[in-house]
C-alpha distance (Angstrom), angle and dihedral (degrees) to the residues before:
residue distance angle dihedral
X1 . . .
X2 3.74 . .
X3 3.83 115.0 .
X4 4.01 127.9 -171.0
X5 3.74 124.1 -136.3
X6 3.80 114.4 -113.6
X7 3.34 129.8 -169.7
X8 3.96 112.0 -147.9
X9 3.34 105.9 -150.3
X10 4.16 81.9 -179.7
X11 3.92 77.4 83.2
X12 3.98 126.7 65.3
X13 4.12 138.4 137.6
X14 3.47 126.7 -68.9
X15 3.90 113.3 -159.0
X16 3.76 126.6 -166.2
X17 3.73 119.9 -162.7
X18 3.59 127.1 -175.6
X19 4.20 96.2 -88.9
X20 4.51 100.4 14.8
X21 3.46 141.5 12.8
X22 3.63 136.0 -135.9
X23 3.75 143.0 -138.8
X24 3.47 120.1 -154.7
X25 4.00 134.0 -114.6
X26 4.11 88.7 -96.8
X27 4.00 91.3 59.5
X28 3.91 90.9 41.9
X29 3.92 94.5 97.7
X30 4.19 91.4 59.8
X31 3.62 88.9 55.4
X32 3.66 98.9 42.6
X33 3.99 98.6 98.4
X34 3.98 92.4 32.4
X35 3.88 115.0 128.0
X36 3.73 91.7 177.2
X37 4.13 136.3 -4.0
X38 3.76 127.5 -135.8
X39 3.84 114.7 -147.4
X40 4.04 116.2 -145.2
X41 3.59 129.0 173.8
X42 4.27 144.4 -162.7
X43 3.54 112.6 -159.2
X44 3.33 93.3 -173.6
X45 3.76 96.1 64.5
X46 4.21 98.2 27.0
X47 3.17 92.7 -118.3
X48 3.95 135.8 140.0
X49 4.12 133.7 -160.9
X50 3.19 138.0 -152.9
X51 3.30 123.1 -173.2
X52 4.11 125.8 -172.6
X53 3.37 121.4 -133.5
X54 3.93 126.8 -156.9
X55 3.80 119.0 -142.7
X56 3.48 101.0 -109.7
X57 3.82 85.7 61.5
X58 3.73 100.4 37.5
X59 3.94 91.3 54.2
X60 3.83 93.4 36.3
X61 3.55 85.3 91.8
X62 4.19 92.4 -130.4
X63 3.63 89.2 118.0
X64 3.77 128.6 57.8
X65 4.29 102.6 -103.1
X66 4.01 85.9 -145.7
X67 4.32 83.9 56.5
X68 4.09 79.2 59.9
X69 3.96 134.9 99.9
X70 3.42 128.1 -164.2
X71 3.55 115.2 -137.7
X72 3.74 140.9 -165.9
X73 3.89 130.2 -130.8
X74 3.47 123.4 -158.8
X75 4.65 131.0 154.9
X76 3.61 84.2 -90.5
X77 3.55 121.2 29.6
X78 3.78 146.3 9.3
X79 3.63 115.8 -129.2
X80 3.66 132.1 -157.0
X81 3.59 111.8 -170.2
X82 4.48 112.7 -161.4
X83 3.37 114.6 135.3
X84 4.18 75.7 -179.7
X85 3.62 86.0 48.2
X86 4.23 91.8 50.9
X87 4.08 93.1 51.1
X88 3.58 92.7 45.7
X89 3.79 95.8 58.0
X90 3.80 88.0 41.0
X91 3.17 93.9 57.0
X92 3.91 97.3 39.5
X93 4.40 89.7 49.9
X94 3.47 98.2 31.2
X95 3.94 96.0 -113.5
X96 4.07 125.8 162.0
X97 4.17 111.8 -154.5
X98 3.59 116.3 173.7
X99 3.45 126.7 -154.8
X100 3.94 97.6 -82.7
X101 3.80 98.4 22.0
X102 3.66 127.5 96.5
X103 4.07 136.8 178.6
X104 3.81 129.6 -154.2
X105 3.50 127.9 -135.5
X106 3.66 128.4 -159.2
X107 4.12 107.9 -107.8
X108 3.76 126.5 -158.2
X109 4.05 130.8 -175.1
X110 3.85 104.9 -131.2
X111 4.03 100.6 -166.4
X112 3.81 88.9 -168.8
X113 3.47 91.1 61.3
X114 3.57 93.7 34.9
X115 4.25 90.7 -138.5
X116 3.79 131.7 87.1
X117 3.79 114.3 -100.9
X118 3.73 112.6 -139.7
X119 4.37 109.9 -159.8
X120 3.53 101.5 -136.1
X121 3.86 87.9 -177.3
X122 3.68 89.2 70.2
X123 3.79 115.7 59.1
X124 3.76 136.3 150.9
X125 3.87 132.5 -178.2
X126 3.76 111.5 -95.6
């Protein structure tokens, strides 16, 4: 059976450093009209979700403004800056980064969910 390479750009790199973490250029175009992000997590199946949030929304006041992230834009990555946000999902997945250090994650764009799904099951040292 002949089969075609495709590159999903759905799926990208997540990496955590010690006080951020950063998407890669492939997941730039979810984030692209995001005003804020809200950060979810399942234990149970290691896996972490971040879902943009328009402006409209974010200052709609539906959603609780401490339950928000800011988050920064640039041509070739999407930053979310929590050093809260860092020690919380340490702490949650069992995860050491030292000052320095950094570990990738693999990051996929669920469109049902409308949120990127980062696999914290899989990680490798950056």
């Amino acid at each position: 059976m002949l089969e075609f390479y495709d590159s999903d750009d759905k799926i990208g790199t997540v990496t955590l450093y010690d006080r951020h973490l950063l998407l890669n250029s492939k997941l730039i175009k979810y984030f692209e009209e995001a005003y804020k992000v809200r950060v979810g997590l399942d234990k149970e199946l290691n896996e972490v979700y971040i879902f943009p949030i328009d402006k409209d929304h974010a200052l709609s006041g539906e959603l609780k403004e401490s339950s928000l992230l800011s988050i920064s834009v640039s041509k070739s990555y999407v930053r979310i800056a929590s050093k809260q946000l860092i020690e919380y999902l340490s702490t949650a997945f069992n995860l050491t980064i030292n000052k320095g250090d950094s570990i990738q994650f693999k990051g996929s764009f669920d469109d049902n969910k409308k949120c990127l799904v980062i696999d914290m099951g899989g990680k490798k040292n950056a």
